[in-house]
C-alpha positions as CSV (number, residue, x, y, z in Angstrom):
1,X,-8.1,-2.7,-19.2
2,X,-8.0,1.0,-19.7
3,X,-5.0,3.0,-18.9
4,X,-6.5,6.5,-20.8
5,X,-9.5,6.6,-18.1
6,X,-10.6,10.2,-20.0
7,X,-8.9,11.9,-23.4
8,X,-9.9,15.4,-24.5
9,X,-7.7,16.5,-27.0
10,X,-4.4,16.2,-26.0
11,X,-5.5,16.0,-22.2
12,X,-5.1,12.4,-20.6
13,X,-6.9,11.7,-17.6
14,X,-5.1,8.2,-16.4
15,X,-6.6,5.7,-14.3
16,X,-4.2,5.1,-12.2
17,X,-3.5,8.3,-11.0
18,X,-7.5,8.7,-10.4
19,X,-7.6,5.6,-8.4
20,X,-4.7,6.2,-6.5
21,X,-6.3,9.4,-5.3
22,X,-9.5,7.6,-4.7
23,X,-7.4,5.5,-2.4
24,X,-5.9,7.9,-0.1
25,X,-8.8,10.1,-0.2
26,X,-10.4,7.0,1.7
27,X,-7.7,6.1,3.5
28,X,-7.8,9.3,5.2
29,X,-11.6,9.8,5.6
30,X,-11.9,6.7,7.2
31,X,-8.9,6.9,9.2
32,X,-10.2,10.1,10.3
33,X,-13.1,9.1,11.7
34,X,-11.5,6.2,13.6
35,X,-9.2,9.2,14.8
36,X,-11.8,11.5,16.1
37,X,-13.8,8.3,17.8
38,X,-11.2,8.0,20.2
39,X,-11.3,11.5,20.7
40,X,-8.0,12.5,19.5
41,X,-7.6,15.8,17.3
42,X,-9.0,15.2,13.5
43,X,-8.3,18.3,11.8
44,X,-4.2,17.7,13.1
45,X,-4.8,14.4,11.7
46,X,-5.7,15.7,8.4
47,X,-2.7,18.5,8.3
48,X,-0.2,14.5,8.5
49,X,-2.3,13.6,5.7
50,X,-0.9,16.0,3.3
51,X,2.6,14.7,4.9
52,X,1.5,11.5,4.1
53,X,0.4,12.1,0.9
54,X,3.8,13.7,-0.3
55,X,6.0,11.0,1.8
56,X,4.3,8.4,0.8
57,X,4.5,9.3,-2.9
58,X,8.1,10.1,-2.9
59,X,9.0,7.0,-0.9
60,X,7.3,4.7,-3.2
61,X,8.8,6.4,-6.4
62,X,12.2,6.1,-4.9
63,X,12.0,2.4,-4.2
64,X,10.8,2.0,-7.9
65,X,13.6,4.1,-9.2
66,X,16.4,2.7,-7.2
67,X,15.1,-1.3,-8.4
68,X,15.2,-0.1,-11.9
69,X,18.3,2.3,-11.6
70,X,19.3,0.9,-14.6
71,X,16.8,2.0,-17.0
72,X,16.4,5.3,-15.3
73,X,19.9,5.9,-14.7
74,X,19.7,6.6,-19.3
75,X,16.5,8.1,-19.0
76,X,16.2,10.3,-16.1
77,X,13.0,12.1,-17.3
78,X,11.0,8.7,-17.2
79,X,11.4,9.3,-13.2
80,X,8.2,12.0,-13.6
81,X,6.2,10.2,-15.0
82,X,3.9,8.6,-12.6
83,X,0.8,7.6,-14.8
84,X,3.3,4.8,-15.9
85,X,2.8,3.1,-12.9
86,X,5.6,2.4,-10.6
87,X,5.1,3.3,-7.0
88,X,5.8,0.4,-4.9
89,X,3.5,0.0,-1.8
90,X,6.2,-0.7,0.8
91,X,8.4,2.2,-0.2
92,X,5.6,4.7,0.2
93,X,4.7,3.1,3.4
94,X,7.9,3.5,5.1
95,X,8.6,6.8,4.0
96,X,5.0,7.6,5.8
97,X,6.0,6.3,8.5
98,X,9.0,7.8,9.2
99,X,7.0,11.4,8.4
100,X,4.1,10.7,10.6
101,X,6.9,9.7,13.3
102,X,8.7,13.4,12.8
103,X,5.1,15.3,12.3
104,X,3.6,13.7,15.6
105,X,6.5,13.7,18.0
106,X,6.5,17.5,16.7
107,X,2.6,18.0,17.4
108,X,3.3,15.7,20.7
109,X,0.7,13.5,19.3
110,X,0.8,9.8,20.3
111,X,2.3,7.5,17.6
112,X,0.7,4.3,18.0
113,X,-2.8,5.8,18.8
114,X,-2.4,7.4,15.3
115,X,-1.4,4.3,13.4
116,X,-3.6,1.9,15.3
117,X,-6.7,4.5,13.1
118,X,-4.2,5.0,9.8
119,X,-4.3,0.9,9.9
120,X,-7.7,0.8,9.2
121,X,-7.3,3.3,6.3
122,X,-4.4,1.9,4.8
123,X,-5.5,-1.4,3.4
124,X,-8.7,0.4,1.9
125,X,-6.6,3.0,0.5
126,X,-4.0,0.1,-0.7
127,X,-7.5,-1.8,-2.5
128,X,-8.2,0.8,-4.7
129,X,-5.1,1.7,-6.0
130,X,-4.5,-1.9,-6.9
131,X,-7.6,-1.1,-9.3
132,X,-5.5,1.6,-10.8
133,X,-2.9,-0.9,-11.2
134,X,-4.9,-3.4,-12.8
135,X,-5.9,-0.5,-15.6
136,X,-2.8,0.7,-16.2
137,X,-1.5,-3.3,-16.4
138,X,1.3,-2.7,-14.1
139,X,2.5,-5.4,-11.0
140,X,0.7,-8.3,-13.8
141,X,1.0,-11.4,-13.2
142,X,1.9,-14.7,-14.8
143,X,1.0,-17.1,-17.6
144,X,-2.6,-18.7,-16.5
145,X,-5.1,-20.6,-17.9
146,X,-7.6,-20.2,-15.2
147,X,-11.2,-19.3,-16.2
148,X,-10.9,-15.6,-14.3
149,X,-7.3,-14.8,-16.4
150,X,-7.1,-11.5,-17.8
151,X,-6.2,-10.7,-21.1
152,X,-4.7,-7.1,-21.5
153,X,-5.0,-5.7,-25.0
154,X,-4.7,-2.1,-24.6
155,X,-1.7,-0.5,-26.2
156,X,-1.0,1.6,-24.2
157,X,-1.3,-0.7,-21.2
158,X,1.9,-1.8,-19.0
159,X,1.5,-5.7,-19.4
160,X,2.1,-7.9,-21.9
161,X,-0.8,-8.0,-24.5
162,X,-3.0,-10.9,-25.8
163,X,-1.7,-13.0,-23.2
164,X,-3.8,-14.8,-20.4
165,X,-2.7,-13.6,-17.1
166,X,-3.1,-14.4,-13.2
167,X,-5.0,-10.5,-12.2
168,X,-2.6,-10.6,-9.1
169,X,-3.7,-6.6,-8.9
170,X,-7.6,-8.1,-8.6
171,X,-5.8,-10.7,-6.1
172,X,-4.0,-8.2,-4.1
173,X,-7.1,-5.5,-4.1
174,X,-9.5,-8.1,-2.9
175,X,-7.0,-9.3,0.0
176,X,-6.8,-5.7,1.5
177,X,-10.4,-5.2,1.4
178,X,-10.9,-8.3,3.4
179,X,-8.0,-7.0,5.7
180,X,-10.1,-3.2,5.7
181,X,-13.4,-5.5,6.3
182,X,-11.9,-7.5,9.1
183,X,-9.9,-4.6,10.8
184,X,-13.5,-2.5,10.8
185,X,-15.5,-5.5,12.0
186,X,-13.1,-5.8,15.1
187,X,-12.0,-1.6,15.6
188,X,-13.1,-2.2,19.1
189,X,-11.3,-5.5,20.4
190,X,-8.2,-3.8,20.3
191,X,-7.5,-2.1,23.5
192,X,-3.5,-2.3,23.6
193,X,-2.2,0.7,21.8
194,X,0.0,-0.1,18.5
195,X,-2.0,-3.6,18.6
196,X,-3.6,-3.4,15.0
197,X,-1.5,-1.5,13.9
198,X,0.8,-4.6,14.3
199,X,-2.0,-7.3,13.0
200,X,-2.5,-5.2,9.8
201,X,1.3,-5.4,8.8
202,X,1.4,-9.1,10.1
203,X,-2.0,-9.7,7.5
204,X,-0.8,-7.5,4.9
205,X,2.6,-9.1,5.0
206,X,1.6,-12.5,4.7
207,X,-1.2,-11.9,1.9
208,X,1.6,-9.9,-0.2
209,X,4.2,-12.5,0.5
210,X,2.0,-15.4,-1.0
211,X,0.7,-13.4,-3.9
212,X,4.3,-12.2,-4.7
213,X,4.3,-16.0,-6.5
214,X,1.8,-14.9,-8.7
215,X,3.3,-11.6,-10.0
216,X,5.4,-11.5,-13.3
217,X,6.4,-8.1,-13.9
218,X,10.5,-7.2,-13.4
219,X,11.1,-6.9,-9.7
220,X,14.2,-6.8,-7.7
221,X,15.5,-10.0,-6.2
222,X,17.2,-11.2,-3.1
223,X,17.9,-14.7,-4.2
224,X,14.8,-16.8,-4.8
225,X,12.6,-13.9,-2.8
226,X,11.2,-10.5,-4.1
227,X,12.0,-7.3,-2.4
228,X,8.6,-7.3,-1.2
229,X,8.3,-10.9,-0.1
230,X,12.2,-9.4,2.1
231,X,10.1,-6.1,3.0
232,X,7.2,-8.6,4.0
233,X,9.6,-10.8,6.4
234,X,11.1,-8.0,8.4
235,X,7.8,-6.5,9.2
236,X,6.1,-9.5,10.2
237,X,9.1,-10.4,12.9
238,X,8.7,-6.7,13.6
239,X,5.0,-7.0,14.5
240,X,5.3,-10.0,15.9
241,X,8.3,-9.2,18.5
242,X,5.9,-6.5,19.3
243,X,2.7,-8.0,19.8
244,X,4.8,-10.2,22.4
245,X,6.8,-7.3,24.4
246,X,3.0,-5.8,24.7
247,X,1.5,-8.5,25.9
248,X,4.3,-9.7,28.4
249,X,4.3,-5.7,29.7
250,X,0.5,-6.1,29.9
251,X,0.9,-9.6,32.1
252,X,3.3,-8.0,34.3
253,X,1.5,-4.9,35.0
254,X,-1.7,-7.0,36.1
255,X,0.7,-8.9,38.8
């Protein structure tokens, strides 16, 4: 793959960064238009994108950092530099979260509503920075001797070169598109707020716990599980104690 997307003289233009953008500039244009369809205030939408945007960037930088502490802890400045890769997914998600619960409790804007629309964003967004990934050869996977392994042999890239590898960034781009193409398909069979909100982290979570299996790169571990596989597990009891309490309210208020 091709981590230099563009080089003019000493300029770099890296892939990663470029897709990343790509991905939440599409997270929030289709999330915005799922916002304004059920007539809520777009434009307020857009000011929590750029609270998003920053949150979610931080967040996911942090999680990196404080996995690795050790190799950043003797080379502080490496922190900066984000065309390396290194911005884990569920660390830029939470840290969203917990903005867009400050910005809209502060705009009095209704939370699930708002993440019920960001949830069919999110897994588009999440596709194409998986791309970037997949350029820059971080999150690689293993060994593999399957007939669609990819072989990175860019210097500059992030995996391991001349080696056959599982494309779990191909793998994990092509599950959230499918989790985007199924969440769009069935926008409007979701009447109880905060309802796919909860069956994108329950899809998401599952999909990223079983590819987890695939992935070789240095990742923290809880004993036999990854971070994310951990991360995974408490949002899918989350959602699904959730989905439940809804449903059980919804059943009583029909009596």
């Amino acid at each position: 793959m091709h981590p230099v997307l563009l080089k003019i003289g000493s300029l770099k233009v890296y892939s990663y960064g470029v897709f990343v953008a790509i991905g939440f500039l599409a997270a929030l244009w289709v999330a915005g238009i799922e916002i304004a369809r059920k007539g809520m205030d777009r434009e307020k939408f857009y000011d929590l994108g750029f609270w998003i945007v920053l949150s979610a960037i931080s967040g996911a930088r942090l999680f990196h950092v404080a996995v690795y502490w050790d190799h950043y802890r003797v080379a502080p400045f490496e922190i900066l530099k984000l065309w390396n890769g290194g911005l884990v997914f569920y660390g830029g998600f939470i840290a969203a979260v917990a903005a867009s619960f400050w910005f809209l409790r502060r705009n009095r804007m209704p939370f699930l509503p708002t993440a019920d629309a960001a949830s069919i964003g999110l897994p588009l967004g999440l596709a194409f920075g998986r791309i970037g990934c997949a350029s820059a050869g971080c999150c690689y996977g293993k060994f593999s001797v399957l007939p669609w392994a990819i072989v990175f042999t860019d210097p500059a890239s992030l995996a391991p070169l001349h080696i056959p590898l599982h494309p779990t960034q191909i793998y994990e781009s092509l599950a959230a598109f499918a989790i985007f193409g199924t969440l769009y398909a069935t926008r409007d069979r979701f009447e109880t707020p905060g309802m796919r909100f909860w069956t994108m982290l329950i899809m998401y979570g599952i999909a990223r716990s079983f590819l987890e299996i695939f992935r070789d790169d240095p990742r923290g571990f809880l004993g036999p599980f990854s971070e994310s596989q951990i991360v995974s597990a408490v949002l899918i009891v989350y959602a699904v104690v959730s989905i439940i309490r809804a449903r059980f309210r919804s059943g009583n208020s029909t009596k």
